[in-house]
C-alpha positions as CSV (number, residue, x, y, z in Angstrom):
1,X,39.7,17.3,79.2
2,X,41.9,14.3,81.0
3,X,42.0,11.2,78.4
4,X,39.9,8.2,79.8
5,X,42.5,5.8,78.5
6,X,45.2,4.4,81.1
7,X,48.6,3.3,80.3
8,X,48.9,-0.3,80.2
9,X,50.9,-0.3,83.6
10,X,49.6,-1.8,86.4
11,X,49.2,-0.1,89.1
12,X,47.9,0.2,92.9
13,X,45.5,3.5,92.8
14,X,44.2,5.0,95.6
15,X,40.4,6.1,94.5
16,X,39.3,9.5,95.3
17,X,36.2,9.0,97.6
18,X,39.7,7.5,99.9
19,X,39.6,8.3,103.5
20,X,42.6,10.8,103.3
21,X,42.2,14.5,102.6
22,X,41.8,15.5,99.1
23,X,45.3,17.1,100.0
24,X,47.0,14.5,100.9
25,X,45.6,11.9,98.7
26,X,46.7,14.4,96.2
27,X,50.1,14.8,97.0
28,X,50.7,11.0,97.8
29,X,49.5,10.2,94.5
30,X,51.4,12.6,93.3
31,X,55.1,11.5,95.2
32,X,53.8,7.9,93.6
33,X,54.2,8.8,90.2
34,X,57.4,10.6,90.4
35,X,59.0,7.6,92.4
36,X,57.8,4.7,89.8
37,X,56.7,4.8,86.6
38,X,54.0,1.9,87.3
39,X,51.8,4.1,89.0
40,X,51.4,6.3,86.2
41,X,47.6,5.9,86.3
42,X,47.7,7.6,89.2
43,X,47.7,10.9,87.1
44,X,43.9,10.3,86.1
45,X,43.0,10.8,89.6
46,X,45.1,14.1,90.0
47,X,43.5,15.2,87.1
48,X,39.8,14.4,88.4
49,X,40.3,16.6,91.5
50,X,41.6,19.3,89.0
51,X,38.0,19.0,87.1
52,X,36.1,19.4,91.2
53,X,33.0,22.1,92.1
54,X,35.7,22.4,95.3
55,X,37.9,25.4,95.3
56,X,40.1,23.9,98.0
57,X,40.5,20.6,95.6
58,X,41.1,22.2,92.9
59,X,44.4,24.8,94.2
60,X,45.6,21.5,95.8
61,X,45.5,19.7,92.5
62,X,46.6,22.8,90.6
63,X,50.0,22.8,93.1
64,X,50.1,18.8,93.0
65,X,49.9,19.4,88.9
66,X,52.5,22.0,88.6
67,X,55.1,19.7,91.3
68,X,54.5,16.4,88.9
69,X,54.9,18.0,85.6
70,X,57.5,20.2,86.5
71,X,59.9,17.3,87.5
72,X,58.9,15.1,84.1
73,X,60.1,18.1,81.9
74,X,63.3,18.3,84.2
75,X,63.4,14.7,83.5
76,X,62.9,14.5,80.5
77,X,60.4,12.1,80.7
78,X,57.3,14.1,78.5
79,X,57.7,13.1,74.8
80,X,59.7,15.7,72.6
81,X,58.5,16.9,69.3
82,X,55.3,15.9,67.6
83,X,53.2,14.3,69.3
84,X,51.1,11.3,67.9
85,X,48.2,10.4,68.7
86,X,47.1,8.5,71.9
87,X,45.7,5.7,69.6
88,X,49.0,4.6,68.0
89,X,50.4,4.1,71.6
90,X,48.6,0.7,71.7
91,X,51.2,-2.2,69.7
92,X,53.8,-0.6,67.7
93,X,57.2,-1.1,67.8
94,X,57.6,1.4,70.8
95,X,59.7,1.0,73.6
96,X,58.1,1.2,77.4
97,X,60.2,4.4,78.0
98,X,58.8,5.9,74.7
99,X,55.1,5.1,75.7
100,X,55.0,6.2,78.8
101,X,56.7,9.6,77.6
102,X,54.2,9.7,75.1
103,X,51.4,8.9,77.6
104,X,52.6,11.5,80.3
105,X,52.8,14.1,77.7
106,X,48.8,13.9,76.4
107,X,48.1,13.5,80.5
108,X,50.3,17.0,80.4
109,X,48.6,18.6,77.6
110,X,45.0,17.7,79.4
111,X,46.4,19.4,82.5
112,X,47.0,22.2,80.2
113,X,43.9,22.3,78.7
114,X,41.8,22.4,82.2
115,X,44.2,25.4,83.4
116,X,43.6,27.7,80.6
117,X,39.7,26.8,81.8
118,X,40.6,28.1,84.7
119,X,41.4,31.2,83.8
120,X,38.1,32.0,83.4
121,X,36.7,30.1,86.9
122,X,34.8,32.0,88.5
123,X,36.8,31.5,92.1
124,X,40.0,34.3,92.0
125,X,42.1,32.2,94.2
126,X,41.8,29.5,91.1
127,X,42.2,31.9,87.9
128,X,45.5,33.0,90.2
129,X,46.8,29.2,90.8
130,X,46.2,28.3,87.2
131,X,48.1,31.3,85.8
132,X,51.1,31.2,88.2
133,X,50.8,27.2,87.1
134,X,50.9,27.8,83.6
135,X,53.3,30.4,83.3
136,X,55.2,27.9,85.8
137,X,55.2,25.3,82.8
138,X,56.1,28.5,80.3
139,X,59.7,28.6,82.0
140,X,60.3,24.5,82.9
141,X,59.3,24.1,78.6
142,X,61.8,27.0,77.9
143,X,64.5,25.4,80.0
144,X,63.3,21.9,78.7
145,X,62.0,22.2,75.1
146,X,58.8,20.1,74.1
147,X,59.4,20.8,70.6
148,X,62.2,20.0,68.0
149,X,64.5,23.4,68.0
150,X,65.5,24.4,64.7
151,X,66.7,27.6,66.5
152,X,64.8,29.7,64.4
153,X,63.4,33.2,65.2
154,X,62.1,32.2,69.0
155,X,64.4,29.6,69.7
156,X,63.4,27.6,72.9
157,X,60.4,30.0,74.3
158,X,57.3,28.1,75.0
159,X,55.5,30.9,72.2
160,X,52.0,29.0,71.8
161,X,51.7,28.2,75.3
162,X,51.7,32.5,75.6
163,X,49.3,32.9,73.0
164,X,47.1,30.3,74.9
165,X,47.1,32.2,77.6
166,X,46.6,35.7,76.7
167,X,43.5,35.0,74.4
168,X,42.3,33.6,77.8
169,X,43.1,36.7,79.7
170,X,41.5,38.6,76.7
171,X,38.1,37.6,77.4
172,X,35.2,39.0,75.6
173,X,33.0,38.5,78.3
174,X,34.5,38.7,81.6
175,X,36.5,41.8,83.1
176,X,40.0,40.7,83.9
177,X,41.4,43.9,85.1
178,X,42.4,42.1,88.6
179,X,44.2,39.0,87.0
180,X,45.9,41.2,84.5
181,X,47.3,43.5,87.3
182,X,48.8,39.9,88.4
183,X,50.3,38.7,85.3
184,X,51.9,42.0,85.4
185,X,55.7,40.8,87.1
186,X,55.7,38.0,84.7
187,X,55.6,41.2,81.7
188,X,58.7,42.9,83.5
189,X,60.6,39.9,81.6
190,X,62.1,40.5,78.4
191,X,61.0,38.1,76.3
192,X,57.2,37.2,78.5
193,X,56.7,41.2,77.3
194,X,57.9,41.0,73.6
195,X,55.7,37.5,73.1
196,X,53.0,38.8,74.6
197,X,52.9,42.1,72.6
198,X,52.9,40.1,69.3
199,X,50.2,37.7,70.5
200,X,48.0,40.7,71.7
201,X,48.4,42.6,68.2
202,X,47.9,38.9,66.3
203,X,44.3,38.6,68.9
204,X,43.3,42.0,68.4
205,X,43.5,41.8,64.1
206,X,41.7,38.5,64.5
207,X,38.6,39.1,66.8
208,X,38.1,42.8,65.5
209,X,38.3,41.9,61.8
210,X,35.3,39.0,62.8
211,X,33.5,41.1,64.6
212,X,33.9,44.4,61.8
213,X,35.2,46.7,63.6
214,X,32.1,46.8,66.2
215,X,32.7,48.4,69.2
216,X,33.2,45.6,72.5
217,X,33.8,47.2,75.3
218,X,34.3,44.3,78.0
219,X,37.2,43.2,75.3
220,X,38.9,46.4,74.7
221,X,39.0,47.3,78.2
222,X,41.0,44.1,78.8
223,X,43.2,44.7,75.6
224,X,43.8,48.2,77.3
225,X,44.8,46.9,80.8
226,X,47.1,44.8,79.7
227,X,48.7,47.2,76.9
228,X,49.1,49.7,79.9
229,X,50.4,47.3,82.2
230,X,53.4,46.9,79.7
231,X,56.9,49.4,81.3
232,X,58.8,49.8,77.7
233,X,62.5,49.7,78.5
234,X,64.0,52.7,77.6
235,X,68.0,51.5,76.5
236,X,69.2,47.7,75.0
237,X,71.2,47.8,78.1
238,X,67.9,47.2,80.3
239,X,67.2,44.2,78.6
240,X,68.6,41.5,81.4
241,X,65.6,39.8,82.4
242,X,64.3,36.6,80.6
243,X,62.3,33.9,81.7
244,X,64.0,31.8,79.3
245,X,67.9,32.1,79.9
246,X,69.7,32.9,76.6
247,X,72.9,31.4,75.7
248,X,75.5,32.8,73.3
249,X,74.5,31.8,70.4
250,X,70.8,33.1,70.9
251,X,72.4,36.8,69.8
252,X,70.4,37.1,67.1
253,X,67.0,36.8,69.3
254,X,64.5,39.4,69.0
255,X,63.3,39.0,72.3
256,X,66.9,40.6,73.3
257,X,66.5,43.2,70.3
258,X,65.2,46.7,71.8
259,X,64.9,47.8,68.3
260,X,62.5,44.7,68.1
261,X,60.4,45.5,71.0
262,X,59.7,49.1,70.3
263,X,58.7,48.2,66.5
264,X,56.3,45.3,67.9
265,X,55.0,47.9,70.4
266,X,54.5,50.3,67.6
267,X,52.7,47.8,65.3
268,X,50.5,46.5,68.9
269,X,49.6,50.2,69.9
270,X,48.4,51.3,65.8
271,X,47.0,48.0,65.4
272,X,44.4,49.1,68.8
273,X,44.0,51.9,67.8
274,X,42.5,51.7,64.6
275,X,39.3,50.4,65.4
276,X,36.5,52.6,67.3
277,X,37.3,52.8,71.0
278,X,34.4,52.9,73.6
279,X,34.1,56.7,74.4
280,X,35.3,56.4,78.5
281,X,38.5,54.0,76.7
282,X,39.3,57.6,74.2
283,X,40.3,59.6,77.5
284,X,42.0,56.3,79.2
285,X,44.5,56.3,76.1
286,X,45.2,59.8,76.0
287,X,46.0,60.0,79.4
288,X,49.0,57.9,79.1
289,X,49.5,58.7,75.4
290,X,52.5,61.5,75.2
291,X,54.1,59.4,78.6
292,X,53.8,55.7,78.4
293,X,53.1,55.3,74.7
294,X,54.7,58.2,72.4
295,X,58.2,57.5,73.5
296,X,58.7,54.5,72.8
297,X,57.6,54.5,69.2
298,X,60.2,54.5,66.9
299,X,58.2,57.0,64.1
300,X,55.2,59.0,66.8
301,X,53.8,60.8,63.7
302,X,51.9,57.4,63.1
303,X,49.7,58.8,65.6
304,X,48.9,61.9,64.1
305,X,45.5,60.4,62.7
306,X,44.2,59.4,65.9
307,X,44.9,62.3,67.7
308,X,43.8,64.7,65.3
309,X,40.7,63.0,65.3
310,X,40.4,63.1,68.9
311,X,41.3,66.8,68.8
312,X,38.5,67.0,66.6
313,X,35.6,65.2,69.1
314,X,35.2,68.1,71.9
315,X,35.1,68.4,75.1
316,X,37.6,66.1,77.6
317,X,38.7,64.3,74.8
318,X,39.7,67.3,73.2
319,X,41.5,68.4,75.9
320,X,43.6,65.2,76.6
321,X,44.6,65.4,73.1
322,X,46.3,68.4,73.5
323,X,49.2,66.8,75.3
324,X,50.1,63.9,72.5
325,X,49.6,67.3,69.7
326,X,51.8,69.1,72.2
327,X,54.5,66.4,71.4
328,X,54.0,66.1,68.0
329,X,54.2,69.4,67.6
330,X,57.3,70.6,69.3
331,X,59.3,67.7,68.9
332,X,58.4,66.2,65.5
333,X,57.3,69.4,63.6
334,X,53.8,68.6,63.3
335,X,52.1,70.7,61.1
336,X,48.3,71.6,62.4
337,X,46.9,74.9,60.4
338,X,43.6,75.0,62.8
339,X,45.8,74.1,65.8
340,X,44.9,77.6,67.7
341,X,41.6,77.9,66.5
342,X,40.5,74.6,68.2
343,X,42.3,75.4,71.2
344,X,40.0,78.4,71.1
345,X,37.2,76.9,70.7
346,X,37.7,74.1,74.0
347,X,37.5,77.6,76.1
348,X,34.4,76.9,77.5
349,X,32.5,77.2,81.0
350,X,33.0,73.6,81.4
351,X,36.7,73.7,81.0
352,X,36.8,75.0,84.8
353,X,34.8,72.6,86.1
354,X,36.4,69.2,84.4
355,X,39.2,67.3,86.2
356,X,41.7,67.7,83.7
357,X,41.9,71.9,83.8
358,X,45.1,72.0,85.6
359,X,46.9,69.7,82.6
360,X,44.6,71.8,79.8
361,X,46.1,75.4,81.0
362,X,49.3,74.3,81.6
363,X,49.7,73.1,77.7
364,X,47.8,76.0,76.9
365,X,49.8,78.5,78.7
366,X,52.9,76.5,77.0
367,X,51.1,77.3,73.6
368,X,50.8,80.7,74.3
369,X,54.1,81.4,75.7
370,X,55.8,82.3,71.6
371,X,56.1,85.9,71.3
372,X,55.9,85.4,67.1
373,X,51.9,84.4,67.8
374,X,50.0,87.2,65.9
375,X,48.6,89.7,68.1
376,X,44.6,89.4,67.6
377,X,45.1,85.7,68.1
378,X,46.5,86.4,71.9
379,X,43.7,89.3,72.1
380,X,41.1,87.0,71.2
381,X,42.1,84.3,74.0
382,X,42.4,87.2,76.7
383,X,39.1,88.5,76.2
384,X,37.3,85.1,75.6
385,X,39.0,84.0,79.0
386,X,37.7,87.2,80.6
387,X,34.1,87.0,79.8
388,X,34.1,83.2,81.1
389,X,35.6,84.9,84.2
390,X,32.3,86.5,85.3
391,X,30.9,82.9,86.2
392,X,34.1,81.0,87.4
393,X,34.6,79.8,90.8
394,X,37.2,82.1,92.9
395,X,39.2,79.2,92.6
396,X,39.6,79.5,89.3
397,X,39.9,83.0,89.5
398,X,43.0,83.3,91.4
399,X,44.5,81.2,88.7
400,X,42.9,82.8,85.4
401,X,43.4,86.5,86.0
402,X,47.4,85.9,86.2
403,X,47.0,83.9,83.1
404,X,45.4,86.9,81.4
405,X,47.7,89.4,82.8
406,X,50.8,86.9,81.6
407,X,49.5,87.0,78.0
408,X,49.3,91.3,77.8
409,X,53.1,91.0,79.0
410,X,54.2,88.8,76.6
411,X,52.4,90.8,74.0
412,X,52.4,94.4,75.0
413,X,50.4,95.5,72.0
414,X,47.8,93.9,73.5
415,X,47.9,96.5,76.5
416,X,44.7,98.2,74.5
417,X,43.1,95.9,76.3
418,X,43.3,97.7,79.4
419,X,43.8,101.1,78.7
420,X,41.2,102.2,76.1
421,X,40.0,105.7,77.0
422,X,36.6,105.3,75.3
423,X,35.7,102.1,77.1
424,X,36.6,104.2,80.8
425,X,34.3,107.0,80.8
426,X,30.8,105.6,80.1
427,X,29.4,102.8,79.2
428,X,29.3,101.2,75.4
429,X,28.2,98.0,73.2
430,X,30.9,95.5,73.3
431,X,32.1,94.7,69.4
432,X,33.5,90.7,71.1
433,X,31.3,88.7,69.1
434,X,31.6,85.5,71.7
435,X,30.0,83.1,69.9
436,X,32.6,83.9,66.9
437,X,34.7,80.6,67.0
438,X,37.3,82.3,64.3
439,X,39.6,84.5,66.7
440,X,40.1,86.3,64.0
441,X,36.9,87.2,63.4
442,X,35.8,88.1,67.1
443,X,37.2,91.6,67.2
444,X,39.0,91.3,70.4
445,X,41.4,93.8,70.2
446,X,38.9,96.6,69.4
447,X,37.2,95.5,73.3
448,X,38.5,95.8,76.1
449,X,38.5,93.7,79.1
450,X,35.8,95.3,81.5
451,X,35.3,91.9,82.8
452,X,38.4,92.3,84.5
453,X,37.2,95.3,86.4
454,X,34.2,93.9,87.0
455,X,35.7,91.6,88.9
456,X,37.3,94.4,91.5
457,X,34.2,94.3,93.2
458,X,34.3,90.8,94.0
459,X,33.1,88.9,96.9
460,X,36.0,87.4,97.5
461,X,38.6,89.6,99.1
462,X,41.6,87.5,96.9
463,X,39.9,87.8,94.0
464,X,39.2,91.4,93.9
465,X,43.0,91.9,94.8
466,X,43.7,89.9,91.8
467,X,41.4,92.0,89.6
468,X,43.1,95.2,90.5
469,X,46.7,94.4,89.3
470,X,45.4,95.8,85.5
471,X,45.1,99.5,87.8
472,X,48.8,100.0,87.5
473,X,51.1,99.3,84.8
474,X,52.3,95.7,84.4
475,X,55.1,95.0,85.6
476,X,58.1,93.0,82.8
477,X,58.3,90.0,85.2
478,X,55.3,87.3,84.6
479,X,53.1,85.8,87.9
480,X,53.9,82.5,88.3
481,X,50.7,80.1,88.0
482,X,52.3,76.6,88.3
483,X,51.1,76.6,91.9
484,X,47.4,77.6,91.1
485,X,46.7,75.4,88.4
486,X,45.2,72.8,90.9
487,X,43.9,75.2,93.4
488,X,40.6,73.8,94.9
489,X,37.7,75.4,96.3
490,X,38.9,73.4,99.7
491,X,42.1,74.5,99.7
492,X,41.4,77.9,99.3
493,X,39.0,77.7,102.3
494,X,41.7,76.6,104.5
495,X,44.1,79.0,103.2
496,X,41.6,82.1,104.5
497,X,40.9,80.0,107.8
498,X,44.3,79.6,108.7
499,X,45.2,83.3,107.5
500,X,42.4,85.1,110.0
501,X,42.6,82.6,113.1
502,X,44.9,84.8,114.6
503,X,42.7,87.8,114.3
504,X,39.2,89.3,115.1
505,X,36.8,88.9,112.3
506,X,34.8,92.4,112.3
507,X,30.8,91.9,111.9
508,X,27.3,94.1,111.6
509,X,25.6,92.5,113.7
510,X,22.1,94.3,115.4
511,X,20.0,91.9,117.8
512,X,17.1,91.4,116.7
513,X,14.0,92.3,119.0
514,X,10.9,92.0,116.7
515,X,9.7,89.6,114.2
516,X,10.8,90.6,111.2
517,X,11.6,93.6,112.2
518,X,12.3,96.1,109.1
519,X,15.2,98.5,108.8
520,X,13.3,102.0,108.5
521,X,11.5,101.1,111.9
522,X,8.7,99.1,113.4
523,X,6.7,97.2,110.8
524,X,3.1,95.6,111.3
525,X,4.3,92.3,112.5
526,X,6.4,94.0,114.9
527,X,2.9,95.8,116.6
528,X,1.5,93.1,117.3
529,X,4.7,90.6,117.9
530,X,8.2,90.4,120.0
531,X,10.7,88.6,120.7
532,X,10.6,89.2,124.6
């Protein structure tokens, strides 16, 4: 909060119940201070409005704020280095210069202060004004240093003044999903992104370890917005833009490092990740996992662990999973020994239903694809995928019987499947154990897949087309399914209205002329009833 004591400059104030507009009262006072020092007391006033119940007082003070204080750093008139406190101002041996310095630089660390309260205000238009303010300040400090440089690590950059105002955007009580999307082109810069990273991971470690690990979801869903707001640049020669302008001799910088940003991302990412998640935040993170996260980790098998784990939970989770394993797996050797028995086990009715099919059988398709799989392994997913056939939705259809007939070509000892003389004739217990979840245990390959036949007498004319490719021999070629993964029960309703308005749909149709009338004649109702 603004300091009640005044410089000991006189001064000519204008109060704030004045006749003039808060505005201009505002930026008069405002012009007064940065023409002459001796109305420095002015300040208190500016910083009065910034403390009003009145949004429209408050932006106006927050602009008038970020012009004053903007102009002393380029002046060089806020006191540099460690700053005393305000008590020693009075006697001393203390120039006027060096006092007034000294004084503007408490008024500016009040200002300071009653922006990062903003944050949290409860007015948008204010929480925006006091973050484009204060990262505002965050450049003028870097261009005009408040503290002695030793040119260590960081150099000139305004680091604690990030950290202030990240833990604000981190609230634990507030969602700040829309003020994080706008601190989002100030994360495009080099080194706003790799200081914020590292004061995310050092926030994180702190309030988790206090709170042990306990699950907070209005926190971690912050934490998450703002870790996925962050685009990772992909080569050194991307690194360009800085809020702070480095000079030559800042080569050493790790804010300029790619090497540097990728292990801080790294050690952000593991460092979230290790505590328990909220169950909606499990699928949010592996949604982006094998595209915004896994590529710009310098060792990805650090997040074997978590998604093993998640592979391990079921259902949608398990499913999202499957494209961060898919990485792992193919392009870091992972080894997983109950990889396909899992993947087994997610085929379930739901699977068609969820949102995420079309990603789940395209990596499962991709899984499938090796021709060295063993053969009562590819058996056992044919059949399983049959028998949940009998209940799925044509759309689903038109994309899961070319799956199945893809898997018997890649495997033609698996062509048992559909020519088994025993199975053709007459009619005989099934040996699939479906509720097996070991495939190699189900006895697949001594069924066949009747389902498929079944289907032939579909109601729907596609997929009873579909049904009878397994009539002829397969042909070498595979059906291409890319285009029905994401076939919708919509889409294939406008497909057949489109395909028969040119022609003449044929019906039965015999007018009725009794009540109920019944097919072998006149019924009882019809004696005594008609239509007439």
């Amino acid at each position: 909060m603004a300091a009640s004591k005044r410089c000991n400059v006189s001064s000519e104030n204008l109060t704030v119940n004045d006749v003039k507009t808060p505005k201009i009262d505002i930026n008069g006072k405002v012009d007064l201070i940065i023409q002459s020092k001796k109305h420095a007391n002015d300040v208190f006033d500016v910083l009065e409005y910034l403390q009003s119940e009145k949004e429209k007082n408050v932006v106006c003070a927050i602009d008038g704020c970020t012009k004053l204080f903007s102009t002393l750093l380029e002046r060089g008139e806020l006191y540099v280095g460690k700053l005393p406190k305000e008590e020693l101002l009075i006697g001393g041996d203390r120039s006027a210069d060096e006092k007034y310095c000294m004084f503007m630089r408490h008024r500016y660390n009040s200002c300071l202060e009653l922006l990062l309260e903003h944050i949290s205000h409860e007015s948008y238009q204010i929480k925006e004004s006091a973050l484009c303010a204060l990262m505002q300040f965050a450049s003028m400090e870097g261009k005009f240093p408040l503290q002695d440089l030793d040119w260590s690590e960081h150099y000139s950059f305004p680091r604690e003044l990030i950290q202030a105002v990240v833990e604000r955007l981190l609230s634990q009580d507030e969602d700040m999903a829309l003020l994080i999307s706008r601190f989002q082109k100030y994360m495009d810069m080099e080194d706003v992104r790799y200081y914020v990273m590292s004061s995310v991971r050092d926030n994180v470690g702190r309030v988790m370890d206090k709170t042990k690990g306990a699950v907070m979801p209005i926190y971690q869903n912050n934490v998450f917005t703002l870790l996925s707001n962050i685009n990772m640049p992909s080569q050194e020669s991307e690194l360009t833009n800085y809020l702070v302008k480095q000079e030559a001799k800042h080569e050493d910088w790790k804010a300029a490092k790619l090497k540097e940003h990728k292990r801080t991302f790294e050690r952000l990412w593991l460092g979230f990740l290790k505590y328990k998640l909220p169950s909606n935040m499990y699928k949010k993170v592996l949604v982006i996992l094998h595209d915004s996260i896994l590529p710009h980790i310098s060792n990805p098998t650090l997040m074997i662990d978590f998604l093993t784990a998640a592979y391990d939970v079921g259902g949608a989770i398990s499913l999202l999973a499957l494209n961060g394993l898919f990485v792992l797996i193919h392009q870091h050797n992972l080894d997983y020994p109950d990889f396909y028995k899992k993947l087994y086990s997610l085929l379930e009715p739901s699977v068609f239903h969820v949102k995420y099919r079309a990603r789940f059988f395209h990596l499962a398709n991709l899984f499938l694809s090796s021709t060295h799989l063993p053969v009562y392994l590819v058996a056992a997913f044919a059949k399983r995928l049959s028998r949940l056939a009998l209940t799925a939705p044509p759309a689903v259809l038109l994309m899961v019987l070319p799956f199945i007939c893809n898997l018997i070509r890649r495997h033609p000892a698996c062509r048992v499947l559909i020519h088994r003389p025993s199975a053709a004739d007459e009619a005989c217990d099934d040996p699939y154990l479906m509720e097996e979840e070991d495939p190699s245990q189900c006895h697949a390959l001594e069924s066949s897949l009747w389902e498929i036949q079944t289907l032939q007498k579909h109601y729907h004319p596609d997929v009873a087309t579909a049904a009878m490719v397994i009539n002829k021999p397969l042909s070498q070629q595979e059906d291409a399914i890319s285009e029905l993964l994401e076939l919708s029960t919509y889409e294939l309703m406008e497909r057949d209205l489109k395909h028969k308005q040119s022609k003449t749909v044929p019906l039965e149709f015999d007018p009725a002329t009794q009540l109920l009338q019944g097919s072998g004649g006149v019924g009882v109702l019809g004696l005594n009833f008609s239509l007439e």
